[in-house]
VOPAGU-2260 file (C-alpha; in pm, 1 decimal, decimal comma):
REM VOPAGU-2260
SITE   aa  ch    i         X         Y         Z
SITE  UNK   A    0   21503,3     131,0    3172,3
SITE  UNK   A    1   21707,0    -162,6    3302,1
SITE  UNK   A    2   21848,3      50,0    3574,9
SITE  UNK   A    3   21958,4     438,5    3685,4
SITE  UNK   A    4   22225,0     565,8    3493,8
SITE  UNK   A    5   22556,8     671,1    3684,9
SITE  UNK   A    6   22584,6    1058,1    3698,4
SITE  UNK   A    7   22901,8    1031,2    3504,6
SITE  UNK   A    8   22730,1     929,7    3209,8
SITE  UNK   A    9   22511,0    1217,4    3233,1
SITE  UNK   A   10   22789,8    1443,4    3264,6
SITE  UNK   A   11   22985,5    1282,4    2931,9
SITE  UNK   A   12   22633,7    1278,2    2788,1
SITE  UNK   A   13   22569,5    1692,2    2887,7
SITE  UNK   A   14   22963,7    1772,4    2743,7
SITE  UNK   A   15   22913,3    1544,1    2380,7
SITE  UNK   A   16   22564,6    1763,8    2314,9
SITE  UNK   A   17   22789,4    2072,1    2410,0
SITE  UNK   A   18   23091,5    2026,8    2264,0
SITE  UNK   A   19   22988,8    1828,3    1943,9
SITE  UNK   A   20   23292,4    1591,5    1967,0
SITE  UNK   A   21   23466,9    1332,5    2175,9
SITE  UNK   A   22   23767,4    1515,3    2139,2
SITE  UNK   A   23   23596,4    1824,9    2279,9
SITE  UNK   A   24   23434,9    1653,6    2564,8
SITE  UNK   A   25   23705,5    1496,2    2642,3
SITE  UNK   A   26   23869,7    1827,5    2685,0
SITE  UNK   A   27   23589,1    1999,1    2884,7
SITE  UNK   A   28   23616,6    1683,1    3141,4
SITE  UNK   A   29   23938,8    1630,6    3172,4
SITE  UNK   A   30   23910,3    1269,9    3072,1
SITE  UNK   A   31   23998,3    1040,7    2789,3
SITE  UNK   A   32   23810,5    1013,3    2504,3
SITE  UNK   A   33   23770,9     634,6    2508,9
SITE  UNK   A   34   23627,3     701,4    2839,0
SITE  UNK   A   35   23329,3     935,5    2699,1
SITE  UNK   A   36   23245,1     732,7    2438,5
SITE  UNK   A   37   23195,7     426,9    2708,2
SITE  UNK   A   38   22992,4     674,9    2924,9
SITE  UNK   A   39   22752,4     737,5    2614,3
SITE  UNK   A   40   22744,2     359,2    2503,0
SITE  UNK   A   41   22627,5     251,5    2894,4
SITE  UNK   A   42   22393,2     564,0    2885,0
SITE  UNK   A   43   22193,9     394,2    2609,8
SITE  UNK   A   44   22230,1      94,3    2711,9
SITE  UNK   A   45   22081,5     183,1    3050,8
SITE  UNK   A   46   21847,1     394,1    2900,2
SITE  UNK   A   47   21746,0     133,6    2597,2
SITE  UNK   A   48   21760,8     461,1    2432,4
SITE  UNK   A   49   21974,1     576,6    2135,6
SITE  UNK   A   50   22113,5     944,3    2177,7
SITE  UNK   A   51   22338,9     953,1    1899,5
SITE  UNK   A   52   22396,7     924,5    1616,1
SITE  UNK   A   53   22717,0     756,8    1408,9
SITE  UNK   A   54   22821,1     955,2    1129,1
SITE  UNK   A   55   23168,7     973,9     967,2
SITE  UNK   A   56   23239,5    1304,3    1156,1
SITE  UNK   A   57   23164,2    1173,0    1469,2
SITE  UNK   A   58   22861,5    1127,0    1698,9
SITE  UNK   A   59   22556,6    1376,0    1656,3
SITE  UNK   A   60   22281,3    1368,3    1932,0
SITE  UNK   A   61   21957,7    1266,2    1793,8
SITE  UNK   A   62   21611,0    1457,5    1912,7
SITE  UNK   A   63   21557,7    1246,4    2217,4
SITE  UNK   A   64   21893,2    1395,8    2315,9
SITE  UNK   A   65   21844,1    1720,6    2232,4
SITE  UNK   A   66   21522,6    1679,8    2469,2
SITE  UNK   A   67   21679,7    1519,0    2769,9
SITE  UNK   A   68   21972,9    1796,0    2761,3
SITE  UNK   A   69   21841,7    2063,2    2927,7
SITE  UNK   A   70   21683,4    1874,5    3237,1
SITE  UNK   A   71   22058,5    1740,1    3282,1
SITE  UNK   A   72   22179,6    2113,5    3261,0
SITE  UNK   A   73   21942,9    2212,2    3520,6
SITE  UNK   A   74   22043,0    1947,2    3737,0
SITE  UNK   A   75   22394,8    2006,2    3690,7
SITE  UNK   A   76   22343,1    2374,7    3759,6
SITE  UNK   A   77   22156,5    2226,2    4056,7
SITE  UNK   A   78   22428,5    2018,1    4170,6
SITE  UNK   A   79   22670,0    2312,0    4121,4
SITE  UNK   A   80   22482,2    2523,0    4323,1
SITE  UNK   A   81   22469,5    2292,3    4634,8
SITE  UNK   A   82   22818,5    2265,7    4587,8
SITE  UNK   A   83   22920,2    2586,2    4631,6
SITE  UNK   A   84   22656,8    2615,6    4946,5
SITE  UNK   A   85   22833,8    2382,7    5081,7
SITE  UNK   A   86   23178,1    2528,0    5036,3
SITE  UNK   A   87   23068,5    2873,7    5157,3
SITE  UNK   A   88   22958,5    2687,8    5505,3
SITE  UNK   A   89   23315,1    2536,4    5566,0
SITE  UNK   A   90   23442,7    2740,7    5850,9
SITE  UNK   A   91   23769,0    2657,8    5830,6
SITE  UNK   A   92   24121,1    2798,9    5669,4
SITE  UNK   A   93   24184,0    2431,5    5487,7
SITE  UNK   A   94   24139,0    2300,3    5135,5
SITE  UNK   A   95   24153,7    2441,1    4800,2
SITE  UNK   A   96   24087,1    2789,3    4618,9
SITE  UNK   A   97   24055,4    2744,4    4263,1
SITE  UNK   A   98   24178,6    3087,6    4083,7
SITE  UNK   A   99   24116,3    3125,1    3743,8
SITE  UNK   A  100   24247,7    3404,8    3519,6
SITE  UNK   A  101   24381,2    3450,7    3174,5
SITE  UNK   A  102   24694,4    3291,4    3047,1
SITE  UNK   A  103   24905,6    3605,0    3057,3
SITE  UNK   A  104   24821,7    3672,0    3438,8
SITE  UNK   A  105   24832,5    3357,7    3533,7
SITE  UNK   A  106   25176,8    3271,8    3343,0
SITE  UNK   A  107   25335,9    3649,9    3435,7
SITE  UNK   A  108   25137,9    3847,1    3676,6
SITE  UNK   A  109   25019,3    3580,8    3943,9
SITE  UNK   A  110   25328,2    3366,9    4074,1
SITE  UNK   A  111   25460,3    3646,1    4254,6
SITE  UNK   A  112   25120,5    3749,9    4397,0
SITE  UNK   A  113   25091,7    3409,2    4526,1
SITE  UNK   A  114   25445,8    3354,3    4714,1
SITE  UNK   A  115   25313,1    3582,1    5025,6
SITE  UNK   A  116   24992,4    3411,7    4963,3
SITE  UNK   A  117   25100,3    3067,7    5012,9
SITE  UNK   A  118   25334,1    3184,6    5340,9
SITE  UNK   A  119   25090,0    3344,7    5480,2
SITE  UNK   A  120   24817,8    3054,2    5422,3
SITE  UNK   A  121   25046,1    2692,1    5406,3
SITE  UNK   A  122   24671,7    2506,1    5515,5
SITE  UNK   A  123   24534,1    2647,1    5149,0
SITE  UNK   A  124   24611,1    2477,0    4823,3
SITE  UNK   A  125   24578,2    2653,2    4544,1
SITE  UNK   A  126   24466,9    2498,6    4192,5
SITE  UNK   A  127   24540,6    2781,7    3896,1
SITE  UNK   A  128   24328,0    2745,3    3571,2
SITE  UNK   A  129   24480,9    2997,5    3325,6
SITE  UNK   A  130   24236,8    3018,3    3065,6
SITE  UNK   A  131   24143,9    3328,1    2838,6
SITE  UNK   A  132   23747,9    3181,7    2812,9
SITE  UNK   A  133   23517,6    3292,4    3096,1
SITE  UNK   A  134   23514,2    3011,3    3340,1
SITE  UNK   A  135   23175,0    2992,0    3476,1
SITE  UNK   A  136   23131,8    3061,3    3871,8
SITE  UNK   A  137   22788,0    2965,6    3855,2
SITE  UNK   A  138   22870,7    2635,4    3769,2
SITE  UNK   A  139   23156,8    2567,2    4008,9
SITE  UNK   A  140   23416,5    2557,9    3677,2
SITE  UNK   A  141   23640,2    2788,6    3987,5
SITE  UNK   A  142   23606,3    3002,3    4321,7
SITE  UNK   A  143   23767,1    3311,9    4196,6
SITE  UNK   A  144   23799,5    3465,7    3875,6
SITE  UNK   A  145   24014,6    3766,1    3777,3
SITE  UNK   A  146   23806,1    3922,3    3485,3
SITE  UNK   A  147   23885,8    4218,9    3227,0
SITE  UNK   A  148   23496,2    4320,3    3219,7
SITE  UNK   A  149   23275,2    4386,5    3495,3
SITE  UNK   A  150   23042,1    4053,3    3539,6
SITE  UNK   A  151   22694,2    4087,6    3539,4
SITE  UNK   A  152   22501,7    3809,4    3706,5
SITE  UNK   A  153   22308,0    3897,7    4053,2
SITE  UNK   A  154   22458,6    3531,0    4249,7
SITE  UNK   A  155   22856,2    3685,4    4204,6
SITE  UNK   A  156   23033,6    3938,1    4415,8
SITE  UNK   A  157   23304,9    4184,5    4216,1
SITE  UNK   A  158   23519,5    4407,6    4306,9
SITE  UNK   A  159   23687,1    4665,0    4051,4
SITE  UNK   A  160   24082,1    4671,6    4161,3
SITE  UNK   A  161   24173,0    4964,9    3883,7
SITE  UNK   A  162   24326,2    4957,3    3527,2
SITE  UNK   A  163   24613,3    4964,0    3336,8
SITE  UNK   A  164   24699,3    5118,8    3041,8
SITE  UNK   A  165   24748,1    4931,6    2703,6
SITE  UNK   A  166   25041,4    5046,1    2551,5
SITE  UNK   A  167   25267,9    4981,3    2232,3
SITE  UNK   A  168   25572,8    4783,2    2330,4
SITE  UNK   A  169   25853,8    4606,6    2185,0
SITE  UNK   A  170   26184,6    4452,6    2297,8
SITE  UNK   A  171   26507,4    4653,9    2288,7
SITE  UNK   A  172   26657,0    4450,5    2073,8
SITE  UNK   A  173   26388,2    4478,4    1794,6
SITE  UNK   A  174   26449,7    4866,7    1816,8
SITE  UNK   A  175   26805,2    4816,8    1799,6
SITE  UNK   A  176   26745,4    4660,6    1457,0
SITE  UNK   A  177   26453,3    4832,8    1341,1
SITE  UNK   A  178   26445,6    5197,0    1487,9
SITE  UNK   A  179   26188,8    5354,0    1765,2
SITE  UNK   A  180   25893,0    5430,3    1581,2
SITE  UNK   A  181   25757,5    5773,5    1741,0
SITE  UNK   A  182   25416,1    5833,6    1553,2
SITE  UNK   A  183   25099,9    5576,9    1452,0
SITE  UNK   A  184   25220,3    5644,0    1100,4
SITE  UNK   A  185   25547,2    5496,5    1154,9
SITE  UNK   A  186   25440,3    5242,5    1417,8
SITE  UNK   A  187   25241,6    5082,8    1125,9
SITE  UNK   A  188   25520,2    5029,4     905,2
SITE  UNK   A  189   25696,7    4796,3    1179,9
SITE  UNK   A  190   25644,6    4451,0    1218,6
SITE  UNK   A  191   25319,6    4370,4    1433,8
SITE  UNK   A  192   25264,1    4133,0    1656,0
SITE  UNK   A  193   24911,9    4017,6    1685,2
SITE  UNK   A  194   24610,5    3789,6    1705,6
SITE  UNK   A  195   24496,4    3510,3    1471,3
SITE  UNK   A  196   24106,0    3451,0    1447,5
SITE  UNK   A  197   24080,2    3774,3    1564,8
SITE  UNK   A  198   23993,2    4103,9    1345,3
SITE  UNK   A  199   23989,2    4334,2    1655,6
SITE  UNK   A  200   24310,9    4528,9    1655,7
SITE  UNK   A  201   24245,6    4589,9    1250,1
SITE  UNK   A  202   23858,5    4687,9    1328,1
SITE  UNK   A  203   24036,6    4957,8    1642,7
SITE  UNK   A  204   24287,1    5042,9    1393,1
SITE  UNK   A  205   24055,7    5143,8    1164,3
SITE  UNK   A  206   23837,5    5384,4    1396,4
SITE  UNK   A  207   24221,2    5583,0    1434,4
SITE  UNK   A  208   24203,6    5609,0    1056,8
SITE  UNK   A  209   24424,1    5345,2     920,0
SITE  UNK   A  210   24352,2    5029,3     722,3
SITE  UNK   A  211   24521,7    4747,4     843,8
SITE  UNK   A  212   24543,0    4342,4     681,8
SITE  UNK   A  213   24651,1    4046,7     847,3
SITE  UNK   A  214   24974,4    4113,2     616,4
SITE  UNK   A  215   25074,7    4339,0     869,2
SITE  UNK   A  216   25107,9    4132,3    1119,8
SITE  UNK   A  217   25446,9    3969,9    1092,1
SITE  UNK   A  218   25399,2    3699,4    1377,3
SITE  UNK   A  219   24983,3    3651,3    1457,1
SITE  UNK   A  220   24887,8    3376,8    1712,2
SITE  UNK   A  221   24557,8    3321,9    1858,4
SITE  UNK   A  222   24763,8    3241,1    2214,0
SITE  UNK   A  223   24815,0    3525,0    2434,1
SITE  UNK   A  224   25096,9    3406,2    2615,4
SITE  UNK   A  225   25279,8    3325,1    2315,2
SITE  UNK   A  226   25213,9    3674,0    2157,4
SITE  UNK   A  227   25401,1    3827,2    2513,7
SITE  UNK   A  228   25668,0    3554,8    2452,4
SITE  UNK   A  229   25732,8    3690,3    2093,4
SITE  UNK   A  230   25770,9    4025,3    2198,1
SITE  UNK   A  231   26018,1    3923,5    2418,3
SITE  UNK   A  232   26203,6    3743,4    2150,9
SITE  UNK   A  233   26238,1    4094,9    1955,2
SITE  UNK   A  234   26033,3    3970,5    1704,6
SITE  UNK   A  235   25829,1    4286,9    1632,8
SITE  UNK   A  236   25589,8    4543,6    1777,7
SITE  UNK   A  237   25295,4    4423,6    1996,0
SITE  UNK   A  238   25019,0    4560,4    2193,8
SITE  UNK   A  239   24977,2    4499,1    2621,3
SITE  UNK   A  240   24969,9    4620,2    2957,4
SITE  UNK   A  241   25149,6    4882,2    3090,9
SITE  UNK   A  242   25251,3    4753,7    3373,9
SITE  UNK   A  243   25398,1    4471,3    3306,7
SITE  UNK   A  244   25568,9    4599,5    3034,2
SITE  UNK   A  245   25818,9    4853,6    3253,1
SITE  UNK   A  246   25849,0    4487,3    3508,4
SITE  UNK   A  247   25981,0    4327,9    3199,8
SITE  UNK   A  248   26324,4    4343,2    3159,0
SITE  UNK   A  249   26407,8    4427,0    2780,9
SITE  UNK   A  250   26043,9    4579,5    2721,2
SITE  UNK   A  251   25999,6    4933,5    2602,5
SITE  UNK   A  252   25701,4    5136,0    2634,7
SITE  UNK   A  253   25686,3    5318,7    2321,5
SITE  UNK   A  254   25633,9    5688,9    2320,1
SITE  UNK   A  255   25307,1    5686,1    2123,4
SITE  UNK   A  256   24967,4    5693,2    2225,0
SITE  UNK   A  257   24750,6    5450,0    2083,7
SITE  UNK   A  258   24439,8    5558,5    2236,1
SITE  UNK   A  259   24345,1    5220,9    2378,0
SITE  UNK   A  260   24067,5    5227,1    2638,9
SITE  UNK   A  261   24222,7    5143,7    2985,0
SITE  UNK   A  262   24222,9    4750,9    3074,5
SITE  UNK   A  263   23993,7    4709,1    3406,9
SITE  UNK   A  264   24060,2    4433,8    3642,3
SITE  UNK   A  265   23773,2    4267,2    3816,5
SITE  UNK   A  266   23786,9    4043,3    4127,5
SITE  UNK   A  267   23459,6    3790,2    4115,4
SITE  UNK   A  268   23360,5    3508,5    4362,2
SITE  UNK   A  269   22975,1    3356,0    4383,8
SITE  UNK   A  270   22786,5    3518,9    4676,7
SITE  UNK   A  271   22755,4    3206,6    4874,8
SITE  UNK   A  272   23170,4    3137,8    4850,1
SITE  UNK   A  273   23201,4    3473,0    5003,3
SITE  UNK   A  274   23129,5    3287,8    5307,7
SITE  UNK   A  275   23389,0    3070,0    5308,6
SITE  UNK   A  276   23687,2    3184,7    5581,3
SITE  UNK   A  277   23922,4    3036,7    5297,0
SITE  UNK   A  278   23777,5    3167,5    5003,2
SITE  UNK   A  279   23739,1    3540,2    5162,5
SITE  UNK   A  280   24107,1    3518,6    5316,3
SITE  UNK   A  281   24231,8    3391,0    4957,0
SITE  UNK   A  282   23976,7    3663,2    4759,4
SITE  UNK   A  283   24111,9    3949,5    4932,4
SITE  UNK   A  284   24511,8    3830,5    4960,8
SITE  UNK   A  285   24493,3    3855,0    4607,0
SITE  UNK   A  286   24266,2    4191,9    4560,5
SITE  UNK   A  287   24571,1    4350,0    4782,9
SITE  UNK   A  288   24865,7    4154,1    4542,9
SITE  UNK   A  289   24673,2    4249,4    4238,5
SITE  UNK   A  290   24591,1    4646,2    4353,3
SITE  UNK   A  291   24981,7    4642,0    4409,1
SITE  UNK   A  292   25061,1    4483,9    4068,5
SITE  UNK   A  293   24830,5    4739,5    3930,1
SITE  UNK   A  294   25012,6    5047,0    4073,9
SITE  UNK   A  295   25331,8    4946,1    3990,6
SITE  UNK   A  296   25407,8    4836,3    4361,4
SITE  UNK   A  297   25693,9    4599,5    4488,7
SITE  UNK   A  298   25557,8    4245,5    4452,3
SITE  UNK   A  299   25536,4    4142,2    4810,6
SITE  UNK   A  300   25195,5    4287,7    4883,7
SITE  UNK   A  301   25118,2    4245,9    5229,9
SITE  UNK   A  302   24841,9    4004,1    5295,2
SITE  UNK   A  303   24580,9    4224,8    5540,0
């Protein structure tokens, strides 16, 4: 080895073998993908190892890199770890919270959570990552995360805020065209909105007793946020939270029940960030926004 590799080329080396692409682990880092694939050239070069290997769909770690991957995962999980140690031991109401949660949330739900937030902590940046994949804590991907399951793992703290009901909705002026449908029968004549990639409203539709095709879906996305936005247009009949539906101007709750299990919102942090006067004062300004957004509740929570 001519001499020790910079960490970053570890970390572009740990995201290609994940990811399986430049473009992907480019993505995952947030840098370019020139720059990976000059992190995994000085690697081997360092190294006076190859990892990869050229093909015409891209680079394809070898068995020596297959080998060295999980020692760099354990010392990133290492490194991850100390991090958040570290954070939980600031004693101080200054830096950044990093609040993850998914896109319709963090595009609908959490801006007016976080106005009293922000006034009430002006020493606190705060760094959103709407995402509808499960960012992981354990790794430091973000401080808080506002879940739709209960987690599992020992190291995180979670705190069940309540649910909301998942309702059938549509936009007044799709009604005004197309009629209120008042039975599951008729609902599933109507132009659905609905997901793309996705076979799980046809596999729920089918334990009510109906057989469904992606042909029924008039408008199918595999983005959430675009899905809300297209129920909004009037574009047809889609499936969502309560809640947000009656603080949507335009949105009707339609007067069917669609037997949907109730959506549960979780409040997660890692046990050691729990520590941190920032992250706690942050965690549970948001528990109290999110508890009011739940019940319907004006959206200037207060902040104790």
């Amino acid at each position: 080895m001519n001499r020790e590799p910079d960490w970053n080329f570890w970390r572009s080396f740990a995201a290609m073998v994940e990811h399986g692409s430049l473009s992907g682990a480019a993505r995952a880092l947030s840098i370019s993908q020139p720059t990976i694939g000059r992190h995994i050239e000085a690697l081997e070069l360092a190294l006076a190892l190859k990892l990869f290997d050229r093909t015409l769909s891209g680079l394809k770690p070898n068995a020596t890199a297959l080998r060295l991957y999980e020692p760099i995962r354990t010392a990133q999980a290492a490194i991850a770890e100390a991090n958040i140690r570290a954070t939980g031991a600031q004693d101080t109401l200054l830096g950044t919270v990093r609040i993850t949660a998914s896109l319709i949330i963090s595009h609908h739900v959490l801006p007016a959570i976080l106005a009293p937030i922000r006034l009430a902590y002006p020493n606190i940046a705060l760094e959103i990552i709407p995402s509808d994949t499960s960012e992981n804590l354990l790794l430091n991907d973000a401080d808080i995360a506002l879940r739709m399951f209960r987690p599992t793992q020992l190291e995180l703290i979670s705190r069940h805020l309540g649910s909301t009901d998942i309702v059938a909705l549509a936009h007044e002026t799709y009604l005004a065209r197309r009629g209120t449908p008042r039975t599951l029968d008729e609902l599933f004549q109507h132009d659905l909105i609905g997901f793309s990639g996705s076979t799980a409203l046809i596999d729920y539709a089918k334990t009510l007793g109906y057989t469904l095709t992606d042909d029924n879906f008039a408008i199918r996305s595999a983005d959430q946020a675009y899905l809300w936005e297209a129920i909004k247009a009037g574009l047809g009949i889609g499936f969502g939270q309560k809640v947000l539906a009656q603080t949507t101007s335009g949105l009707v709750v339609l007067p069917i029940d669609i037997k949907a299990p109730p959506l549960p919102f979780w409040l997660t942090t890692h046990e050691h960030l729990f520590t941190s006067p920032r992250i706690r004062a942050i965690y549970d300004a948001l528990a109290n926004g999110i508890t009011a957004y739940i019940r319907g509740e004006p959206k200037t929570p207060s902040i104790g």
